[in-house]
C-alpha positions as CSV (number, residue, x, y, z in Angstrom):
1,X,95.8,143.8,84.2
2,X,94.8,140.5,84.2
3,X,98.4,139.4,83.5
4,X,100.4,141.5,86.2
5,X,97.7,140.0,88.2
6,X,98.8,136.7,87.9
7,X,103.0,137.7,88.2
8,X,102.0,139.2,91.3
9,X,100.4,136.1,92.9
10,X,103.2,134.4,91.5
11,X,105.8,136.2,93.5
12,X,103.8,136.5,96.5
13,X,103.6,132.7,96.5
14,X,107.5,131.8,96.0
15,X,108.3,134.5,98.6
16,X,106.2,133.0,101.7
17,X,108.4,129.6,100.7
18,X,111.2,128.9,103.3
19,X,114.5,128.2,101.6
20,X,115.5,124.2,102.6
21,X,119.3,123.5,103.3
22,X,120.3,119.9,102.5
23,X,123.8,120.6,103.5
24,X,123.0,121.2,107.4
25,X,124.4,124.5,107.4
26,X,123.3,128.1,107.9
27,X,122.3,129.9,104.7
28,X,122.9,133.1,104.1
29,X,119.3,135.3,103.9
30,X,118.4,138.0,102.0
31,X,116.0,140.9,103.4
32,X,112.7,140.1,103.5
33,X,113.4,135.9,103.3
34,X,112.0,134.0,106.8
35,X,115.0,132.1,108.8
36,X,112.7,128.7,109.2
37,X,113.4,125.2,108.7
38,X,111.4,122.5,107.1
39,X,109.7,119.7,109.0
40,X,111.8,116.9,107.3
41,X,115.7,118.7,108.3
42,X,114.5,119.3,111.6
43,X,113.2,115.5,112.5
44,X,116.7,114.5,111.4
45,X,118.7,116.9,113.5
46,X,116.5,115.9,116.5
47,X,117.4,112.0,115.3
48,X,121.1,112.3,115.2
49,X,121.0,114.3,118.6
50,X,119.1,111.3,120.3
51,X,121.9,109.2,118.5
52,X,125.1,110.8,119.8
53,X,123.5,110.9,123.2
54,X,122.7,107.9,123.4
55,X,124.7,105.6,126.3
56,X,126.8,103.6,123.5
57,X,128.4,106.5,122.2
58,X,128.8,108.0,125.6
59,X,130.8,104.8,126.6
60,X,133.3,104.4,123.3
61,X,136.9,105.8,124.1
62,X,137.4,109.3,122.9
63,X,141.0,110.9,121.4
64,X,143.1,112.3,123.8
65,X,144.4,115.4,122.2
66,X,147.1,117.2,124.3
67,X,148.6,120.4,123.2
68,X,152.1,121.3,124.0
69,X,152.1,123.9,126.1
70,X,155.3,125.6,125.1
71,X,154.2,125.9,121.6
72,X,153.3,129.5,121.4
73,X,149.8,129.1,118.7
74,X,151.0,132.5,116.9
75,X,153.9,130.5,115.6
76,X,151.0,128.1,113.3
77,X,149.3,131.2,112.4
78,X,151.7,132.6,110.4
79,X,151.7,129.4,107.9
80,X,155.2,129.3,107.8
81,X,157.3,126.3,108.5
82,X,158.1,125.5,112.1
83,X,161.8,126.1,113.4
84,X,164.1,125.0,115.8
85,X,166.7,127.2,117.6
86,X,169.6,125.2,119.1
87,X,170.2,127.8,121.6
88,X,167.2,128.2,123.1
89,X,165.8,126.9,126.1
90,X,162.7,126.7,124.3
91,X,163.1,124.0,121.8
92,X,164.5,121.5,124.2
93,X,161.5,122.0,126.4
94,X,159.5,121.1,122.9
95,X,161.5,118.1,121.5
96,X,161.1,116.7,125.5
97,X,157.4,117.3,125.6
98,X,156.7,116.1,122.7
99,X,158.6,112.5,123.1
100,X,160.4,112.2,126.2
101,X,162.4,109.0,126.1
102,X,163.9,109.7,122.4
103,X,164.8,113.2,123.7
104,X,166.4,111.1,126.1
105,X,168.1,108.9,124.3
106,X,169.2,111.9,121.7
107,X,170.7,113.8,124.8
108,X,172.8,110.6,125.7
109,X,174.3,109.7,122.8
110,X,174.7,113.6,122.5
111,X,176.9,113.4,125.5
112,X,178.6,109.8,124.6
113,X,179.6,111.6,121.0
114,X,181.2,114.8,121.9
115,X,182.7,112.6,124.8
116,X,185.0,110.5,122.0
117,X,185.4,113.6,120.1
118,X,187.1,115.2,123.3
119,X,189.5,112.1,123.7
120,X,189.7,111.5,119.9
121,X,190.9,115.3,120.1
122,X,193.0,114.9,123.3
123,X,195.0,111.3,121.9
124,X,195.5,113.5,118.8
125,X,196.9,116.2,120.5
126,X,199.6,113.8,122.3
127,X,200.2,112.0,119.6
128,X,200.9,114.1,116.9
129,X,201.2,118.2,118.1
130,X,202.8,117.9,121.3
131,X,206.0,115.6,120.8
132,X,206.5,117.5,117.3
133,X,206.4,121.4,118.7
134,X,209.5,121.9,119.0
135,X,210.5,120.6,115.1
136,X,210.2,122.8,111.8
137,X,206.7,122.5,110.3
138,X,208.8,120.7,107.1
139,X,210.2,118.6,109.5
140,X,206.8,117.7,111.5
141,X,205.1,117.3,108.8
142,X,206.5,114.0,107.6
143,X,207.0,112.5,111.3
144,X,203.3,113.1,111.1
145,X,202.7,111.1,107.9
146,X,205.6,108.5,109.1
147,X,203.5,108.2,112.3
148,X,199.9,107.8,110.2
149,X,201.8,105.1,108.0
150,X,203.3,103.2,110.8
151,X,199.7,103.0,112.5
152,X,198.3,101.3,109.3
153,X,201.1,99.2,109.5
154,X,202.2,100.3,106.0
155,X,206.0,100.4,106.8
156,X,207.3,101.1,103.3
157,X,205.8,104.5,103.6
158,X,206.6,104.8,106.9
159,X,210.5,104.6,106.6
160,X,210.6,106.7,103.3
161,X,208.8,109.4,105.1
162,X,210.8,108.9,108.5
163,X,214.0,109.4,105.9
164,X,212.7,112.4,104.3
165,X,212.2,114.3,107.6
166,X,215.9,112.9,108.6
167,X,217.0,114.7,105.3
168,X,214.7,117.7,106.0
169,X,216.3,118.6,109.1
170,X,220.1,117.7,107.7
171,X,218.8,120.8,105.0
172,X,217.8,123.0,107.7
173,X,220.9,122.5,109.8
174,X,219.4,121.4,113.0
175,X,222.2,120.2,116.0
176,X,223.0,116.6,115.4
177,X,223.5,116.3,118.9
178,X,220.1,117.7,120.2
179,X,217.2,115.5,121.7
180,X,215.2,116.4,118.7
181,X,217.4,115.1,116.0
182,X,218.7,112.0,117.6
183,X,215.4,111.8,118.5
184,X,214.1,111.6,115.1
185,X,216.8,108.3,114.4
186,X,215.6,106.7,117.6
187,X,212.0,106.4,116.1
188,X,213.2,105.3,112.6
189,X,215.2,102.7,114.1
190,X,212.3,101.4,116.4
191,X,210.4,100.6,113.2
192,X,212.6,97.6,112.9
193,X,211.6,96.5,116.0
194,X,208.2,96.8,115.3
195,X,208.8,95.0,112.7
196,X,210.7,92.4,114.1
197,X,214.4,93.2,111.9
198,X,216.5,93.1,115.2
199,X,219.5,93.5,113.6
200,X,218.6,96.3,111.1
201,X,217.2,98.6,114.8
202,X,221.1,97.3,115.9
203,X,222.8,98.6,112.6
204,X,221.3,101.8,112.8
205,X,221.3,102.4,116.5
206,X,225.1,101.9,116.4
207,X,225.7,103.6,113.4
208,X,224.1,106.7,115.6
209,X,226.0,106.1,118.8
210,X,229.4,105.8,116.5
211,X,227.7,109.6,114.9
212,X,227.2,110.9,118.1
213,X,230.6,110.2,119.8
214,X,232.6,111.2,116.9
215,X,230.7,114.6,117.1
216,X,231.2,115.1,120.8
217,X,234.9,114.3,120.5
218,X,235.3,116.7,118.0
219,X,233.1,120.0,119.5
220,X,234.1,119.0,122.9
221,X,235.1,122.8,123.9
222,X,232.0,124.1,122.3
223,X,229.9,121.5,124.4
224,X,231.4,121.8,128.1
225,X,230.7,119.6,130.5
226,X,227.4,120.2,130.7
227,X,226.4,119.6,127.0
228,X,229.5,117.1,127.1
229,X,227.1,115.1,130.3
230,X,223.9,115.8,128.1
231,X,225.0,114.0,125.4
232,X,226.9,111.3,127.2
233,X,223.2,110.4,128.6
234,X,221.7,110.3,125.5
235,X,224.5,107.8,124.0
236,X,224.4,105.4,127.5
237,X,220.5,105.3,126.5
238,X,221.5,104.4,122.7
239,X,224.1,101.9,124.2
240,X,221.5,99.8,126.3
241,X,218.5,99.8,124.0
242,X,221.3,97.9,121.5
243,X,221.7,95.7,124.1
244,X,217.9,94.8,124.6
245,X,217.9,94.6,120.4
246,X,220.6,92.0,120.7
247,X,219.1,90.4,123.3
248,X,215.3,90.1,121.2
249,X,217.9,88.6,118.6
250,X,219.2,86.2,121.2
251,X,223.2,87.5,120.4
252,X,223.8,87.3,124.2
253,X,227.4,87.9,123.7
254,X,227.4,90.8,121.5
255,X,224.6,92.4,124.1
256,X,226.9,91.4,127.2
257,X,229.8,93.7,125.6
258,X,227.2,96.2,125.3
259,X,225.8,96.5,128.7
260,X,229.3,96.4,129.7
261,X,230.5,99.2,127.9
262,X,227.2,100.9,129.4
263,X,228.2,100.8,133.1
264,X,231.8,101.7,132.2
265,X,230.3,104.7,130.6
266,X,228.2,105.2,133.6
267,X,231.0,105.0,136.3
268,X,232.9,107.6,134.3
269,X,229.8,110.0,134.0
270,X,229.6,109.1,138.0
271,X,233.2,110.5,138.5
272,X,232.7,114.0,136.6
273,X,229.3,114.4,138.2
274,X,230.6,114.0,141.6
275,X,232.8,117.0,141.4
276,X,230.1,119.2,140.2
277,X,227.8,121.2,142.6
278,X,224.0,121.1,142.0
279,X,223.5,125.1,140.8
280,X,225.7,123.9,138.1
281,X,223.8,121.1,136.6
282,X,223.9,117.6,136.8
283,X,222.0,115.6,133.8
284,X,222.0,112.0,135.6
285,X,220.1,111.7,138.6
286,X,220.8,108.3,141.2
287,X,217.6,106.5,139.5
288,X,219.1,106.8,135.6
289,X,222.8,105.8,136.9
290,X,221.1,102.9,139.0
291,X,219.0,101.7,136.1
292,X,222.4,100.9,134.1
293,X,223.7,99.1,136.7
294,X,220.9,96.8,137.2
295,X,220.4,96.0,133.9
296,X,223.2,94.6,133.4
297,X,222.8,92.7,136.8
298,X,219.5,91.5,135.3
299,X,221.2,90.2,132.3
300,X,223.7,88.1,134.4
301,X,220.9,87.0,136.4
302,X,219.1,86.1,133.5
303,X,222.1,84.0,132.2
304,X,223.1,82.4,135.5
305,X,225.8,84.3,136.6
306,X,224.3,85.2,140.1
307,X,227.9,86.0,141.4
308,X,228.6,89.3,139.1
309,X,224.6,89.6,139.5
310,X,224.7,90.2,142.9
311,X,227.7,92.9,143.1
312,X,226.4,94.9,140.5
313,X,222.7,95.1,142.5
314,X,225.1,95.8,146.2
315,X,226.6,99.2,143.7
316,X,223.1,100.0,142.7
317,X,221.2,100.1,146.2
318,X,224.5,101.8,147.6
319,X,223.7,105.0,145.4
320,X,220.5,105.8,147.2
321,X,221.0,107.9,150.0
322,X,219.2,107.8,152.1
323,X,217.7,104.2,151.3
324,X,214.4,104.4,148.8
325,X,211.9,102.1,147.9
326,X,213.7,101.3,145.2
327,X,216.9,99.9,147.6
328,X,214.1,97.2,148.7
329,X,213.6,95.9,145.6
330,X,217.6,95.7,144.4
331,X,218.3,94.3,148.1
332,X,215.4,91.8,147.7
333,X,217.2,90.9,144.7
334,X,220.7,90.5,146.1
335,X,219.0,88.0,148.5
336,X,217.2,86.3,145.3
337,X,220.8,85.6,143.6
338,X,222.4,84.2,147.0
339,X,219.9,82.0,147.1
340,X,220.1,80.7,143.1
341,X,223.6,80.5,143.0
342,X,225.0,77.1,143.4
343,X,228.3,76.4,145.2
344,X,231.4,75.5,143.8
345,X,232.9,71.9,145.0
346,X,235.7,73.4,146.9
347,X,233.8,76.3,148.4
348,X,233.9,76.1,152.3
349,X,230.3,77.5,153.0
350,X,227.4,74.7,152.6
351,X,223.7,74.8,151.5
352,X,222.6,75.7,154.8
353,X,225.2,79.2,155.8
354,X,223.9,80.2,151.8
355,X,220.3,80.4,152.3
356,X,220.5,82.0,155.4
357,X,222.6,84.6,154.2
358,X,220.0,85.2,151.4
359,X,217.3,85.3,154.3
360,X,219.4,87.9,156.2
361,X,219.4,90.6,153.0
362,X,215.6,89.8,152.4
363,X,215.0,90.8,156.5
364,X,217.4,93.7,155.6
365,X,214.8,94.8,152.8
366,X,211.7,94.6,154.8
367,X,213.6,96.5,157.6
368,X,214.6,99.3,155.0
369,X,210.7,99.2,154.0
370,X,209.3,99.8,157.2
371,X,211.5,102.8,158.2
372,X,210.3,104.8,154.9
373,X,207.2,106.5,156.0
374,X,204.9,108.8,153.5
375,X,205.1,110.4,151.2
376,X,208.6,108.7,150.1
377,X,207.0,105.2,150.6
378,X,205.0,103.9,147.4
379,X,203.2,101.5,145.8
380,X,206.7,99.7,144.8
381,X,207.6,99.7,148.6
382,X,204.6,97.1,149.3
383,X,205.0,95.0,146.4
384,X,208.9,94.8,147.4
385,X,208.1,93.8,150.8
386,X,205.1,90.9,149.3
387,X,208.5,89.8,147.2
388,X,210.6,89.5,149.7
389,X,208.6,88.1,152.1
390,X,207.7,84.8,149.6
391,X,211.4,84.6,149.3
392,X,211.8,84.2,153.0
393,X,208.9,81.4,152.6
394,X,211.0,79.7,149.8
395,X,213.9,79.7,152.2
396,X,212.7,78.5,154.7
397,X,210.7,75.6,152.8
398,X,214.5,74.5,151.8
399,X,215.7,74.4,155.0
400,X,212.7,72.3,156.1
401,X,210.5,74.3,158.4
402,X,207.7,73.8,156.9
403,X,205.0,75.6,159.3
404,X,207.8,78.8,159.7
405,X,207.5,78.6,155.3
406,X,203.5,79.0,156.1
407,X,203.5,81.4,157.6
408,X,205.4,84.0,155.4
409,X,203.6,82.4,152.7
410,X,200.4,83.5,154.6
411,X,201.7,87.2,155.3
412,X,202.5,87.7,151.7
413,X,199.7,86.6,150.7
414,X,197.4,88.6,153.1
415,X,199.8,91.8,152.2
416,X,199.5,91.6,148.4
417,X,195.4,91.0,148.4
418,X,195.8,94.6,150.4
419,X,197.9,96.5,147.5
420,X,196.4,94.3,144.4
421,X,199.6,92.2,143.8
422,X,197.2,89.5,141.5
423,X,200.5,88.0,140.8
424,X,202.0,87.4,144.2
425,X,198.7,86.7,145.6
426,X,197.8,83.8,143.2
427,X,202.2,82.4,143.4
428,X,201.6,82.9,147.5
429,X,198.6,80.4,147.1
430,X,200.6,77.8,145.3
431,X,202.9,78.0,147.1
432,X,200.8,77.2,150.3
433,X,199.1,74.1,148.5
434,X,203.1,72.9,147.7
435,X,203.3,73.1,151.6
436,X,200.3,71.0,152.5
437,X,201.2,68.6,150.2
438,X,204.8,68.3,151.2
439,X,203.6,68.0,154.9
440,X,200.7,65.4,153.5
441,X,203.6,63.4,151.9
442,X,201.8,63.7,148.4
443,X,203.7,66.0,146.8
444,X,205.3,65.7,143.9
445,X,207.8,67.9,141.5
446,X,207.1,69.2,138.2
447,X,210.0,67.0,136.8
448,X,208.1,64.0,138.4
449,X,205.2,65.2,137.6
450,X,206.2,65.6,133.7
451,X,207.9,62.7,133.9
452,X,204.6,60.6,134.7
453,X,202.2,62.6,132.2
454,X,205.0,61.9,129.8
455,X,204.6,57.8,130.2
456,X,201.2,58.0,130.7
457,X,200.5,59.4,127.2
458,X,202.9,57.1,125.7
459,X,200.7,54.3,127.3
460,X,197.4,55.5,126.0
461,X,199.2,55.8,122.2
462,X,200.4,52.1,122.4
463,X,197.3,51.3,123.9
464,X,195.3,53.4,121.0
465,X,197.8,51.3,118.4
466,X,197.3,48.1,119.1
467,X,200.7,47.6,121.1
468,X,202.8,48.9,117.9
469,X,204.8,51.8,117.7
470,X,203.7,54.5,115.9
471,X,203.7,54.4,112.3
472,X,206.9,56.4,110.1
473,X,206.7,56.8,106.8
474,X,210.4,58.3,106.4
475,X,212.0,55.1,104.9
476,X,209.3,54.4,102.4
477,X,209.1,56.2,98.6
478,X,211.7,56.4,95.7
479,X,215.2,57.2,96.4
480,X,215.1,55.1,99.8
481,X,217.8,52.3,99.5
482,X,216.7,49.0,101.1
């Protein structure tokens, strides 16, 4: 007895005990166990409270923690991974809340990306599908390699694959005579070009044009006129890009004769034309036939011959009827070669009659210009009539009247800063600083003026040598007799 006695006691004892928590958190009690605290947990929960609330950690700054508000909080429950849906509203809204100057900054270069894709895509398009649709995919398919190699500049592989689509479309029996063949030998001559082998572009080019009029002449019934017209244009074109070649190769002869037999070709194309009525086709139109014409003028001009010059520019500005814009220019140009040509010794007509004659074709142009009215008047009407009007100014500055020189030189100046003629505006300027110092009695020419740059450098090396001419060294060293 005396024993449970003492167990008893024991128990009673240890169960009147309140359980202590060292970890500051709430324990978990049992039946018949008091929820009570001790003395020493409780003085240091009242401490710390006294602490936090005191003024000094009232004042310290304090996290901002924002949550996005689209962010649905079932999404983090889940503890999966968050997603992104590109074609959502949602996840934009996200990605912009959460840092709005990189979503910014993503967006633009978004839009700048799919921007150079588009003309990337477009160029593409231009370059390589459109121009090759109407060619055999085993044809088109080294044109587009040809093309890629002559970008990179890589011309060996350029012209072997050029001559395998030539032979590809020989296999496949395309027309020699259509645009798509002759076409094809246009582009692999204008490698040479590129590459500067003038006389290998002329070699082939007139090994084509030979091709092509041996082939006309021979299926002249199956052609017609109309093919026999088509063609014809195709070989002109041919004929004068030769003559451009031999020009680049500075065989001014050679190209003359081709121009030549260019307007001869033309004036017979003109003939059959004329007798055909416009239901029934007519390849050339007055622009293409004019174009001929004033090459060949520009040539002559070019090499001083102002006299053919100006007849072949009268039969080009005659074709346009009623007058165009494009009369302006070629009778601008008539007035241009009057006034270069010089005068033969026994020529009755003197300096004077000559330039105003040329004055009188340039008035003639700017008359033509201001009866064409919208929308047949363009941009090449206005810089035709700033042209001619500086010509008038040059005229008159060689004749002498100086203050009638500028004041054209004033109007065409004026009128080309109102189209954007950079070029006239800047040659009008000179041209009135020429005037000023003319009328100043300080002008000088550019032959005087090269002539005086010329002995004043020749000063400053004598000067820079002591007084002796330059040093030579080209009758000094072995094998120089003395």
């Amino acid at each position: 007895m005396t024993l449970l006695r003492s167990i008893a006691l024991v128990a009673r004892s240890h169960s009147s005990r309140a359980p202590r928590c060292t970890y500051q958190r709430s324990l978990i009690l049992t039946s018949g166990m008091q929820r009570t605290f001790p003395p020493r947990l409780a003085i240091r929960n009242n401490t710390s409270q006294g602490l936090h609330n005191s003024a000094y950690f009232q004042s310290l700054p304090k996290e901002k923690k924002t949550a996005n508000p689209h962010v649905p909080i079932d999404r983090f429950q889940t503890g999966k991974p968050r997603t992104y849906n590109l074609l959502r509203l949602q996840t934009y809204r996200e990605a912009y809340h959460d840092n709005p100057k990189g979503f910014i900054f993503a967006m633009f270069m978004g839009v700048v990306t799919l921007s150079l894709l588009g003309l990337a895509a477009q160029a593409a398009y231009y370059t390589l599908i459109k121009p090759l649709h109407n060619y055999p995919e085993d044809v088109a398919k080294f044109i587009r390699r040809a093309i890629f190699y002559e970008s990179k500049m890589d011309i060996k592989e350029c012209m072997k694959n050029y001559q395998r689509a030539i032979t590809a479309a020989e296999m496949l029996r395309m027309d020699p005579l259509s645009d798509e063949v002759t076409g094809l030998k246009i582009m692999y001559a204008g490698v040479a070009e590129k590459c500067h082998a003038y006389d290998k572009g002329v070699e082939w080019l007139e090994r084509l044009r030979f091709e092509m009029l041996t082939l006309m002449e021979e299926r002249k019934e199956e052609l017609g006129t109309l093919g026999w017209l088509k063609a014809m244009k195709r070989v002109i074109g041919i004929s004068v890009k030769i003559g451009d070649l031999q020009v680049l190769d500075n065989d001014d002869a050679n190209a003359e004769k081709t121009y030549e037999w260019s307007v001869k070709e033309a004036i017979k194309v003109m003939s059959i034309q004329s007798h055909r009525r416009e239901d029934e086709g007519i390849p050339w139109t007055v622009v293409e036939i004019a174009a001929i014409f004033e090459n060949l003028a520009a040539f002559y001009e070019r090499t001083n011959k102002f006299d053919y010059a100006t007849t072949l520019y009268l039969q080009a500005a005659n074709l346009f009827h009623p007058p165009s814009c494009h009369s302006v220019i070629l009778l601008n140009n008539v007035g241009a070669c009057n006034m270069q040509r010089r005068l033969p010794s026994g020529e009755p007509m003197d300096r004077e009659t000559q330039l105003e004659s040329a004055k009188k074709w340039m008035e003639k142009a700017l008359d033509i210009a201001s009866n064409i009215k919208p929308p047949a008047r363009t941009e090449e009407c206005d810089q035709g009539c700033v042209v001619a009007l500086h010509n008038i100014g040059e005229v008159e500055e060689q004749l002498g009247k100086m203050d009638e020189a500028m004041l054209k030189f004033q109007e065409a100046q004026s009128l080309a800063f109102a189209v954007g003629f950079t070029e006239a505006y800047q040659n009008a300027g000179f041209a009135q600083e020429r005037i000023k110092a003319k009328q100043a009695g300080t002008y000088e020419s550019p032959e005087a003026k090269k002539k005086r740059e010329d002995d004043e450098q020749r000063k400053q090396d004598e000067t820079r040598t002591g007084g002796l001419p330059p040093l030579s060294f080209s009758g000094i060293g072995p094998g120089v007799k003395k």
